[in-house]
Jmol script that loads the backbone (N, CA, C; Angstrom):
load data "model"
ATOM      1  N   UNK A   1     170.673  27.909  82.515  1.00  0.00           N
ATOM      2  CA  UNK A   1     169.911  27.126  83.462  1.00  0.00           C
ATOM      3  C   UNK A   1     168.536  27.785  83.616  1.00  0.00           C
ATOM      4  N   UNK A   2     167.508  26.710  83.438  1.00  0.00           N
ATOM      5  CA  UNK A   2     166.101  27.310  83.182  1.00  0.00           C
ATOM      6  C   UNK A   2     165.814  27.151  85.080  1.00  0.00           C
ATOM      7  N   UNK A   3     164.966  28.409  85.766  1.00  0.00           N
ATOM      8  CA  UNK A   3     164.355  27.861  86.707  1.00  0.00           C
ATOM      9  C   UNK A   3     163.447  29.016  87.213  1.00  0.00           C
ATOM     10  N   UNK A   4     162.360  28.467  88.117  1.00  0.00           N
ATOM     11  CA  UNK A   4     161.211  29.069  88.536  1.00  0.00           C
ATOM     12  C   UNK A   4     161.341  30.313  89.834  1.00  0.00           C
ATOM     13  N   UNK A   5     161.308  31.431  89.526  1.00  0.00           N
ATOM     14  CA  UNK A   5     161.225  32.099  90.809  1.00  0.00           C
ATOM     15  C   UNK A   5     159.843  32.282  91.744  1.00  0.00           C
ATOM     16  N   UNK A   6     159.932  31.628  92.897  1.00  0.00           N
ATOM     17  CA  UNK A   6     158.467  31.319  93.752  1.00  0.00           C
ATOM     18  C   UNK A   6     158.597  32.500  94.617  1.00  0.00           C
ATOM     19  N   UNK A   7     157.278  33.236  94.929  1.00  0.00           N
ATOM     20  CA  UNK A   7     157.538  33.662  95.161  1.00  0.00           C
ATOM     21  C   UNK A   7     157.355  34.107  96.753  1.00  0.00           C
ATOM     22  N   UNK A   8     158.034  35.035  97.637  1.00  0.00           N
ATOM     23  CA  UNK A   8     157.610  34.879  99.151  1.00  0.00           C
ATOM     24  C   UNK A   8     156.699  35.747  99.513  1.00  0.00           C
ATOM     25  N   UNK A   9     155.871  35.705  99.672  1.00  0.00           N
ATOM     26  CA  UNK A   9     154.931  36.876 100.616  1.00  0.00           C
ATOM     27  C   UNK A   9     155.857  37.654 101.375  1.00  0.00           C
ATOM     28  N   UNK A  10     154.803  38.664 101.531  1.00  0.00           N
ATOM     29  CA  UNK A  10     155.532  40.173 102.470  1.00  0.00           C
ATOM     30  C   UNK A  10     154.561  39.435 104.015  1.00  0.00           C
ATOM     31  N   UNK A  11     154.777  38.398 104.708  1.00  0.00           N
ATOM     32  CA  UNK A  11     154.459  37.859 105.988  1.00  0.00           C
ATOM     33  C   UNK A  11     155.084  36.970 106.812  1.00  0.00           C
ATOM     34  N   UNK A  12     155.235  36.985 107.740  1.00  0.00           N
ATOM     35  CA  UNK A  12     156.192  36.049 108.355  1.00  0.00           C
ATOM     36  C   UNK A  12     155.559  34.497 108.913  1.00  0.00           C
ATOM     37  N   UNK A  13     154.408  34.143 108.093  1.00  0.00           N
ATOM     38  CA  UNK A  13     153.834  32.780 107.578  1.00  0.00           C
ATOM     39  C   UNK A  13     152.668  32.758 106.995  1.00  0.00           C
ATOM     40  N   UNK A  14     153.347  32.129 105.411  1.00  0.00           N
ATOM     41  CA  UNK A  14     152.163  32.216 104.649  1.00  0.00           C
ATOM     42  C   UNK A  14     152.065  30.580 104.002  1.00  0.00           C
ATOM     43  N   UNK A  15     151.058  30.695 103.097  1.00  0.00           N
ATOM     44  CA  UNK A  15     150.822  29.308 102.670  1.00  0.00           C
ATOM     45  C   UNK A  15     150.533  29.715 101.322  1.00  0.00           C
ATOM     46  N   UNK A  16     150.821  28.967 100.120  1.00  0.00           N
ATOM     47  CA  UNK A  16     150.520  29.854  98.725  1.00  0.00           C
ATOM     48  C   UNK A  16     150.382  28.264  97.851  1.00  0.00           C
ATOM     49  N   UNK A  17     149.732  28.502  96.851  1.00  0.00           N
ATOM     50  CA  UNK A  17     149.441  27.000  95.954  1.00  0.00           C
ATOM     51  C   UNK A  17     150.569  27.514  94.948  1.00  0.00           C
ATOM     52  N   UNK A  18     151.292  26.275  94.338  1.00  0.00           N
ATOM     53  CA  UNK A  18     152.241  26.439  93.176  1.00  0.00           C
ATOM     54  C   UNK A  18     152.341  25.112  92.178  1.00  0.00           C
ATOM     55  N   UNK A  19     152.394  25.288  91.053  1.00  0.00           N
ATOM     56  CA  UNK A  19     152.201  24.192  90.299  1.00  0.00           C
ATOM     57  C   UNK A  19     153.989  23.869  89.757  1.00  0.00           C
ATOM     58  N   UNK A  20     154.460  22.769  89.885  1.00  0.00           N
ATOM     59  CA  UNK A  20     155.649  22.367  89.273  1.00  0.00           C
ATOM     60  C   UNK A  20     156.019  21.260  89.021  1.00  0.00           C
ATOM     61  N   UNK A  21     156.210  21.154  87.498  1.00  0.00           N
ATOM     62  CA  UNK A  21     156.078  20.025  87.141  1.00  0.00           C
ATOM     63  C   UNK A  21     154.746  19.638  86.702  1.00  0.00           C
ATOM     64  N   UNK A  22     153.507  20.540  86.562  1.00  0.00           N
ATOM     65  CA  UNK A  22     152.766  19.934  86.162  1.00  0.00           C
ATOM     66  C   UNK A  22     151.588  19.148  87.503  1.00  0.00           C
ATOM     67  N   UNK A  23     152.656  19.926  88.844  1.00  0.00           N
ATOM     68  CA  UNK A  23     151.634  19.108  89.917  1.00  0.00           C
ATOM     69  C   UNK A  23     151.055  20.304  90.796  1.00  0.00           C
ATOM     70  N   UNK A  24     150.429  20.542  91.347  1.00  0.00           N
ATOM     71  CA  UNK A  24     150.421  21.019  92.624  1.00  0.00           C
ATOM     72  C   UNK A  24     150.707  20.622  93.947  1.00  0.00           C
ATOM     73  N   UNK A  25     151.072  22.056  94.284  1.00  0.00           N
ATOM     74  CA  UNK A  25     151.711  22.198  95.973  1.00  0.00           C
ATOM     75  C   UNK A  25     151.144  23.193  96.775  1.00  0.00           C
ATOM     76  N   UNK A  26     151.384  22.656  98.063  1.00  0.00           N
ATOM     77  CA  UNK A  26     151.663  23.885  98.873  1.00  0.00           C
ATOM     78  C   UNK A  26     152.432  24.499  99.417  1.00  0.00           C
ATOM     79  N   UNK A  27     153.152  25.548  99.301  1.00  0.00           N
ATOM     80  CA  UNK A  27     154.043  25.916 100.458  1.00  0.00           C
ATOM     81  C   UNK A  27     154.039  26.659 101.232  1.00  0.00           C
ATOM     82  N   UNK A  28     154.853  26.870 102.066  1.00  0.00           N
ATOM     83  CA  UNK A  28     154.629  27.494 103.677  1.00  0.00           C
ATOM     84  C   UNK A  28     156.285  28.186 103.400  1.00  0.00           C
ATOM     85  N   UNK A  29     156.219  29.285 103.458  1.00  0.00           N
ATOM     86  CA  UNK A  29     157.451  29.862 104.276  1.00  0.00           C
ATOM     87  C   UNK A  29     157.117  30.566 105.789  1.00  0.00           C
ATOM     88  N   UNK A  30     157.882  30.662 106.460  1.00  0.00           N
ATOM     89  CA  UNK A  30     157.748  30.892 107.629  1.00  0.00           C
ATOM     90  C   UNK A  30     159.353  31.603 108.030  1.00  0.00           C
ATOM     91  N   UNK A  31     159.579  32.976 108.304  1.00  0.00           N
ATOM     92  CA  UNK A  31     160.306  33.773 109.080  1.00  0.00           C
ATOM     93  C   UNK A  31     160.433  33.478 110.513  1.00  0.00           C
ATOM     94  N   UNK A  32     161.660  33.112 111.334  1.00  0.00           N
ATOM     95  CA  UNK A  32     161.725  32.893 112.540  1.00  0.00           C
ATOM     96  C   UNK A  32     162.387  34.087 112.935  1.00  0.00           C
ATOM     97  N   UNK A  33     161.465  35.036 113.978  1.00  0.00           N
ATOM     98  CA  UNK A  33     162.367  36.366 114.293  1.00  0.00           C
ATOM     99  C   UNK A  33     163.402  36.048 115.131  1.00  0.00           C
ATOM    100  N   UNK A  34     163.313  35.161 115.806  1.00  0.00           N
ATOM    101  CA  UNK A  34     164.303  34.339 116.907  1.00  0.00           C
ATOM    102  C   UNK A  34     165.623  34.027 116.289  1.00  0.00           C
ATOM    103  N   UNK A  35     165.490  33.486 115.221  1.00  0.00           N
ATOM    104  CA  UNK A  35     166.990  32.908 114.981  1.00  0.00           C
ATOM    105  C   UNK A  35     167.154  33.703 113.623  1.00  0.00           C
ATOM    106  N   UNK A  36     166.176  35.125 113.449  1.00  0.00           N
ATOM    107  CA  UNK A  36     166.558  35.484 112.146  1.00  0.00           C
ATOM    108  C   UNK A  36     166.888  34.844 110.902  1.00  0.00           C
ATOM    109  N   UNK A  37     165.519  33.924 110.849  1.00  0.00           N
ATOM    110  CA  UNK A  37     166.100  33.042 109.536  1.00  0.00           C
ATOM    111  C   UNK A  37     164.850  32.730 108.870  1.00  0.00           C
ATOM    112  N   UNK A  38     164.838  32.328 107.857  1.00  0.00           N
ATOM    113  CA  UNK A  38     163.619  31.655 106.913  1.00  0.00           C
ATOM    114  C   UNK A  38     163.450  30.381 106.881  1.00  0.00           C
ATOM    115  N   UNK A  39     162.313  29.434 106.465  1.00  0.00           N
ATOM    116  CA  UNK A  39     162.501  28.396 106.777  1.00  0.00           C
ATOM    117  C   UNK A  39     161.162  28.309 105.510  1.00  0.00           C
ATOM    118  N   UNK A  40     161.064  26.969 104.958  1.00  0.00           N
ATOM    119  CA  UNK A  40     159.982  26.420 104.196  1.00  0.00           C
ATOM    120  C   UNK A  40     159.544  25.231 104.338  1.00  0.00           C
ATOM    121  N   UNK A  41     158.340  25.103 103.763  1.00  0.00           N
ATOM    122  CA  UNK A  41     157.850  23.545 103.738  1.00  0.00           C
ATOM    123  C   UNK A  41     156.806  23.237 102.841  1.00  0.00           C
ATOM    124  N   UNK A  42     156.908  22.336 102.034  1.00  0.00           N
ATOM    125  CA  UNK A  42     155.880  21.836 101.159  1.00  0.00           C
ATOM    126  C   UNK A  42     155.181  20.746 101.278  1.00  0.00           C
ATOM    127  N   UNK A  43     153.559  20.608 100.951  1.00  0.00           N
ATOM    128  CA  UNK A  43     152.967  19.451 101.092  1.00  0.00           C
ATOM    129  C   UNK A  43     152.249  19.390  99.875  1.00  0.00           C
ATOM    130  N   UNK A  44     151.459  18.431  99.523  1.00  0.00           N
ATOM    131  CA  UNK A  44     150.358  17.678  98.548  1.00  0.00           C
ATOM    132  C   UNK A  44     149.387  18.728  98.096  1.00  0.00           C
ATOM    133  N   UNK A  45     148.964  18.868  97.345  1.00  0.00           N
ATOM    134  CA  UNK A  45     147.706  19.734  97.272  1.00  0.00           C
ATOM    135  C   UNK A  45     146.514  19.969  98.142  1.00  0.00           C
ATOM    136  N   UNK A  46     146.543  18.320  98.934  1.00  0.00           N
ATOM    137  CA  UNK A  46     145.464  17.748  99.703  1.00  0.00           C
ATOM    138  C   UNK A  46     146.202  18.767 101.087  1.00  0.00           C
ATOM    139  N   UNK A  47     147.476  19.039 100.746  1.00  0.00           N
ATOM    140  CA  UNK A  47     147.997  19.286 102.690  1.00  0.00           C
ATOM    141  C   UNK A  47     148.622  18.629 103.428  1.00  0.00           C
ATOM    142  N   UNK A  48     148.863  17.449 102.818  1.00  0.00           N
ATOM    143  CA  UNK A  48     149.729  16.495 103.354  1.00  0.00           C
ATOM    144  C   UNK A  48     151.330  16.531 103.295  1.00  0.00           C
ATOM    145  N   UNK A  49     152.075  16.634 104.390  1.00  0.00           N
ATOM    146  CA  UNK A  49     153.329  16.828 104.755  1.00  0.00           C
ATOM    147  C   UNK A  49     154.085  16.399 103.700  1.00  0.00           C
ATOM    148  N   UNK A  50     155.381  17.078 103.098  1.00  0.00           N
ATOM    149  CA  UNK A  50     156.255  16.109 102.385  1.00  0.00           C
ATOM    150  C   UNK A  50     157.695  16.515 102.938  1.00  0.00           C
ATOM    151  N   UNK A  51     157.369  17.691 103.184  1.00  0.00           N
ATOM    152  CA  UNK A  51     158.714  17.968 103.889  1.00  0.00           C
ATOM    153  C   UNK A  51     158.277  19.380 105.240  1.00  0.00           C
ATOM    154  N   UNK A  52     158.278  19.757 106.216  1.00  0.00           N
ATOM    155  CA  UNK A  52     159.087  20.558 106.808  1.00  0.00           C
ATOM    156  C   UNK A  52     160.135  21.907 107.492  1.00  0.00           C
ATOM    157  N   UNK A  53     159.691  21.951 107.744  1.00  0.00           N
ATOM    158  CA  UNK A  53     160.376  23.488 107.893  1.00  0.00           C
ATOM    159  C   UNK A  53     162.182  23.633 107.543  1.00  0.00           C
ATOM    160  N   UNK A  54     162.407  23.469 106.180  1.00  0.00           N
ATOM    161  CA  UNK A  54     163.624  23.398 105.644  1.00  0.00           C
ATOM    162  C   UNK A  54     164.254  24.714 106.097  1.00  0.00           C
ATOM    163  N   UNK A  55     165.472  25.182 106.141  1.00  0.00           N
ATOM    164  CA  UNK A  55     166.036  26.149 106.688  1.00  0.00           C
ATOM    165  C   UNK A  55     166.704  26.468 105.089  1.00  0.00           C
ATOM    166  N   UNK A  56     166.131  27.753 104.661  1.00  0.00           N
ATOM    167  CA  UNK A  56     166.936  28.257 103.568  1.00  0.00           C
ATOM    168  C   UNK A  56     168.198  28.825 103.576  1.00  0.00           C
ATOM    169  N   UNK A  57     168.982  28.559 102.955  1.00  0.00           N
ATOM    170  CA  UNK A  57     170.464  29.163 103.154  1.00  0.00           C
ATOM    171  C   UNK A  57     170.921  29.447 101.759  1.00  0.00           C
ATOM    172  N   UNK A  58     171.240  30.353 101.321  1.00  0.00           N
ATOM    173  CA  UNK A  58     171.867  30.711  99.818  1.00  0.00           C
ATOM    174  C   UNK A  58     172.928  29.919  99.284  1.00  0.00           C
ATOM    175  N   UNK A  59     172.534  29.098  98.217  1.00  0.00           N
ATOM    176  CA  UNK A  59     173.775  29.012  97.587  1.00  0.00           C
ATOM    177  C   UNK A  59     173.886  27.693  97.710  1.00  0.00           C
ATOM    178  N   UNK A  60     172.584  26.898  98.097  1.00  0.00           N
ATOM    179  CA  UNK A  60     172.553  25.313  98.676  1.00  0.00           C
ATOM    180  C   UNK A  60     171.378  24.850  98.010  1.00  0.00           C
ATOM    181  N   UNK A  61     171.768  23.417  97.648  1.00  0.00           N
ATOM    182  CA  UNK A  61     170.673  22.881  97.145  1.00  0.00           C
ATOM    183  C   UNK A  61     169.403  22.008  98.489  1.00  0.00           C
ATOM    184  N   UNK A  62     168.177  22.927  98.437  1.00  0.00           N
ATOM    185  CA  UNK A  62     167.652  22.763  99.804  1.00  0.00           C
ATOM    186  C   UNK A  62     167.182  21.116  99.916  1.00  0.00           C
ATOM    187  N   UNK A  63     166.823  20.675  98.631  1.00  0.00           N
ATOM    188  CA  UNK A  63     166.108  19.360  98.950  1.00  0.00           C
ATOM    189  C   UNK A  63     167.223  17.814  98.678  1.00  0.00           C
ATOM    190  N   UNK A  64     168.378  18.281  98.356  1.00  0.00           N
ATOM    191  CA  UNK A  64     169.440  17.467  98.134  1.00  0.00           C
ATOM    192  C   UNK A  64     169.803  16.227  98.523  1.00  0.00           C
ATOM    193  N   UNK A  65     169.047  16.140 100.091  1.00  0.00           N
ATOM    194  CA  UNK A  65     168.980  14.948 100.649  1.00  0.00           C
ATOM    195  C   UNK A  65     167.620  14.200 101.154  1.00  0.00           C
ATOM    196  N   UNK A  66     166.757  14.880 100.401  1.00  0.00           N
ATOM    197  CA  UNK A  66     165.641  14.357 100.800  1.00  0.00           C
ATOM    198  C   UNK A  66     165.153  13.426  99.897  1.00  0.00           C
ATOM    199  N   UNK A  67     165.124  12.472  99.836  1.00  0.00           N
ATOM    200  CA  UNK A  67     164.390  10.903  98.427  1.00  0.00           C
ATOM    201  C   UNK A  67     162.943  10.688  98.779  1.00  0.00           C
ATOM    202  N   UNK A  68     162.301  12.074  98.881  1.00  0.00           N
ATOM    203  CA  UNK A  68     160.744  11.478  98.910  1.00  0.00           C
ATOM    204  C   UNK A  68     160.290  11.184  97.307  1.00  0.00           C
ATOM    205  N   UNK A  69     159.502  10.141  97.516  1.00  0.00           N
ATOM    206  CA  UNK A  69     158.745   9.968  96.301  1.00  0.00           C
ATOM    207  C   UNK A  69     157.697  10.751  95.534  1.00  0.00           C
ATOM    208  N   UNK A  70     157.331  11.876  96.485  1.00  0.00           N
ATOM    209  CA  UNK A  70     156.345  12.453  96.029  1.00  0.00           C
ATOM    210  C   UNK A  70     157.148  13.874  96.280  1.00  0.00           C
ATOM    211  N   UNK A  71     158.640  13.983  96.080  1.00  0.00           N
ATOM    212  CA  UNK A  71     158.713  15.538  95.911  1.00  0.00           C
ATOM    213  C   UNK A  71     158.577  15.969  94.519  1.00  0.00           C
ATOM    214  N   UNK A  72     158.809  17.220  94.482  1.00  0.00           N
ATOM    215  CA  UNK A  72     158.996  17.363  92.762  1.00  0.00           C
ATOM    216  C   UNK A  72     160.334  17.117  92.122  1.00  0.00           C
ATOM    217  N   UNK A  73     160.293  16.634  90.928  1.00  0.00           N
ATOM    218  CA  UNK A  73     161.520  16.575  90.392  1.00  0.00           C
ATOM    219  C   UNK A  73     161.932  17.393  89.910  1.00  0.00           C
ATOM    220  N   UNK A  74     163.611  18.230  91.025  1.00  0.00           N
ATOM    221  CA  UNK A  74     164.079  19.185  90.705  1.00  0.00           C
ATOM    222  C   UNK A  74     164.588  19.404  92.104  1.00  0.00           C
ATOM    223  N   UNK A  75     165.225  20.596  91.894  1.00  0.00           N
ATOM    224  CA  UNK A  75     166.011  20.913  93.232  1.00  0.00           C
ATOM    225  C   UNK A  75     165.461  22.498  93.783  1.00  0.00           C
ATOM    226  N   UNK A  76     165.108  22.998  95.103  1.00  0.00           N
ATOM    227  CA  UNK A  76     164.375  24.097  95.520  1.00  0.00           C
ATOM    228  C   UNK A  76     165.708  24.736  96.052  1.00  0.00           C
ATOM    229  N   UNK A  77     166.140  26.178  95.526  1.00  0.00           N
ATOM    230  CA  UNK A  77     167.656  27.130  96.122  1.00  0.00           C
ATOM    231  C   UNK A  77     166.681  28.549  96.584  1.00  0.00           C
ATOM    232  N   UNK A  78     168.026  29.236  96.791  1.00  0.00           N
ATOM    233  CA  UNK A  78     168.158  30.487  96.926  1.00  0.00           C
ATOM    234  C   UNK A  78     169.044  30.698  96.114  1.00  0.00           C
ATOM    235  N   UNK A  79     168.422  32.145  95.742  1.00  0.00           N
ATOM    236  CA  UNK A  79     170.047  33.097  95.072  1.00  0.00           C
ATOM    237  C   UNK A  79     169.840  34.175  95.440  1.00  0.00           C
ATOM    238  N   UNK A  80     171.033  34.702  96.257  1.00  0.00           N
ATOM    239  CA  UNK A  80     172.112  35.729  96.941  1.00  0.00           C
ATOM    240  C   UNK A  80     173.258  35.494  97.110  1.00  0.00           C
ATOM    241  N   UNK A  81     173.914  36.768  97.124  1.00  0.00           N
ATOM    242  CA  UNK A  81     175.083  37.087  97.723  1.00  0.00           C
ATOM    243  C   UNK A  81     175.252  37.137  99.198  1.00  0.00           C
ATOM    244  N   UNK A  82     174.307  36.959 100.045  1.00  0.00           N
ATOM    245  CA  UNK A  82     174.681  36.867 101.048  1.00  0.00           C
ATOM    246  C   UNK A  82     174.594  35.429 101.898  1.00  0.00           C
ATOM    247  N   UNK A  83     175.256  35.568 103.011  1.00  0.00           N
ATOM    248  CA  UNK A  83     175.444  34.081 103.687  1.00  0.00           C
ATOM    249  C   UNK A  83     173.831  33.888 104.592  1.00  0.00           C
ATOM    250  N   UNK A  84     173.259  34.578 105.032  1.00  0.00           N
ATOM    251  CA  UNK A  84     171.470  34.275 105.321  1.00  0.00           C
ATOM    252  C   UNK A  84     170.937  35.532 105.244  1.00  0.00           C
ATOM    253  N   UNK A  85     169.709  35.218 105.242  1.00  0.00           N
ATOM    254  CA  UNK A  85     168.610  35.573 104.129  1.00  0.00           C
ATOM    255  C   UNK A  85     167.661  36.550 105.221  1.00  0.00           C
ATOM    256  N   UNK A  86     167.864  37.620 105.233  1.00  0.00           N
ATOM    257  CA  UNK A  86     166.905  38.750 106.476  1.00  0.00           C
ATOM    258  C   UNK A  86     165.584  38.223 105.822  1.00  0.00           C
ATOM    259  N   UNK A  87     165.070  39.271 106.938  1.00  0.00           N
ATOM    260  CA  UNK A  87     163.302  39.322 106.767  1.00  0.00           C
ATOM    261  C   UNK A  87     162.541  39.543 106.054  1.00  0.00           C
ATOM    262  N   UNK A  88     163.400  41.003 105.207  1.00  0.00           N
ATOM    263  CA  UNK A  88     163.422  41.890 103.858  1.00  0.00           C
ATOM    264  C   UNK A  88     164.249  41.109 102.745  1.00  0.00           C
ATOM    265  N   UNK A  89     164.696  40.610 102.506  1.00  0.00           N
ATOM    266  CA  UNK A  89     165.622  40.363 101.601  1.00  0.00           C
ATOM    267  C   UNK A  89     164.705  39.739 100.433  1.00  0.00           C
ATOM    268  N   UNK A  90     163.988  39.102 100.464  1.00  0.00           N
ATOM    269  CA  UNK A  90     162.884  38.627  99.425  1.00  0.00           C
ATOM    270  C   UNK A  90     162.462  39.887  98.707  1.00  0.00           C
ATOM    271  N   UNK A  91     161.420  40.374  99.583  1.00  0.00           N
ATOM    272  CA  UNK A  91     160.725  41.799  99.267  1.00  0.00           C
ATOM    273  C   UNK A  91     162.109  42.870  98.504  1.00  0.00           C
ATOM    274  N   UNK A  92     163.150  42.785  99.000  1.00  0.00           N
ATOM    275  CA  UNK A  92     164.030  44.491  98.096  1.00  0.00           C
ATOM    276  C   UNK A  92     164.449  43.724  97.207  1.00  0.00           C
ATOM    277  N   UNK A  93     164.430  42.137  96.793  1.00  0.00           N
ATOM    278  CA  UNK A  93     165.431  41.800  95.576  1.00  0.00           C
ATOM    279  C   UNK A  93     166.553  40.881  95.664  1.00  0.00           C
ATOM    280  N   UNK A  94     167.223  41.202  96.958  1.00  0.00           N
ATOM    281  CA  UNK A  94     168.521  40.510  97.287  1.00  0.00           C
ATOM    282  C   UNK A  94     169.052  39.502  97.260  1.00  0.00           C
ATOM    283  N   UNK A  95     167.498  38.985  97.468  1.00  0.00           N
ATOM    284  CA  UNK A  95     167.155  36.969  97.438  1.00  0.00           C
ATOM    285  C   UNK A  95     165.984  36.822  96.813  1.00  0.00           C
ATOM    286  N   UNK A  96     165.944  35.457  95.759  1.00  0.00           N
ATOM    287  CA  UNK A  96     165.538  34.852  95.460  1.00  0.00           C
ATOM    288  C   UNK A  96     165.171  33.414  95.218  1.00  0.00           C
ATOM    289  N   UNK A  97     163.857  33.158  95.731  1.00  0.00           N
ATOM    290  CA  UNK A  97     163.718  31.529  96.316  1.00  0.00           C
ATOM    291  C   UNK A  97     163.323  31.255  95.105  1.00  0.00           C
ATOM    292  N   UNK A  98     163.995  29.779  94.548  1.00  0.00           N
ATOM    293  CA  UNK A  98     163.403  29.595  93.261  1.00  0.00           C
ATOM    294  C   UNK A  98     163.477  27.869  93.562  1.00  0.00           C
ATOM    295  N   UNK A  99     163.271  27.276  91.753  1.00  0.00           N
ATOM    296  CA  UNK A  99     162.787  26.062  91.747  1.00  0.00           C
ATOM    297  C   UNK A  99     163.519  25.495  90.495  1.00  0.00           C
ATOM    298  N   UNK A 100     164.823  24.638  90.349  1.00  0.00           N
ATOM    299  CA  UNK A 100     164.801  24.428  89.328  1.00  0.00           C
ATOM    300  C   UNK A 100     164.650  22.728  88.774  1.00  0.00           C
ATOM    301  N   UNK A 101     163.920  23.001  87.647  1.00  0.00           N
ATOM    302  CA  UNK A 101     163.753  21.707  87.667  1.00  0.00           C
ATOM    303  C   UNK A 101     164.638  20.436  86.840  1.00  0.00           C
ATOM    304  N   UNK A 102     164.821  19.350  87.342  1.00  0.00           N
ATOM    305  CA  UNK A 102     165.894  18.345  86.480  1.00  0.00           C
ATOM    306  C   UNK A 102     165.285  18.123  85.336  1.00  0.00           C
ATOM    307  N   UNK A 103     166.819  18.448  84.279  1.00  0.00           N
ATOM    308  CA  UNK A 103     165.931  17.779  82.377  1.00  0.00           C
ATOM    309  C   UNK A 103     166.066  16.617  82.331  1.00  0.00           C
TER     310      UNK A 103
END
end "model"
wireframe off; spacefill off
backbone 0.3
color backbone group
């Protein structure tokens, strides 16, 4: 299985450009110290909303139920062994937010 590892900043909200598929994006991850959790969201190149502060969870396909027309084609995960995703866990290795895309 071919897929993209994106990657997270060492900040607890950032915004980063990523091309997939041939398109550009933006995304936003965002760390909630409150509920100890990660969360993402991608828009248009322009900035325009497509999705949301998704709640990452390992081992789930994050965009699975979403039928926007303008997402990318493919599915956005995590991979770990663990059941959620610390603050650190990006940064030492543990987790990885990736992108894979449908053939």
């Amino acid at each position: 299985m071919e897929y993209t590892i994106i990657a997270v900043p060492d900040m607890n909200d950032s915004v980063s450009r990523i091309v997939l598929n041939g398109i550009v994006y933006q995304i936003r991850f965002t760390y909630n110290d409150t509920e100890s959790r990660w969360y993402f969201s991608l828009s248009d190149a322009q900035g325009a909303p497509i999705v949301r502060m998704v709640k990452i969870v390992p081992g789930f396909p994050l965009n699975l139920f979403m039928g926007h027309d303008n997402m990318p084609y493919g599915v956005f995960g995590c991979m770990s062994n663990q059941d959620v995703v610390g603050r650190e866990d990006f940064n030492n290795g543990t987790a990885k937010f990736v992108f894979i895309p449908a053939e």
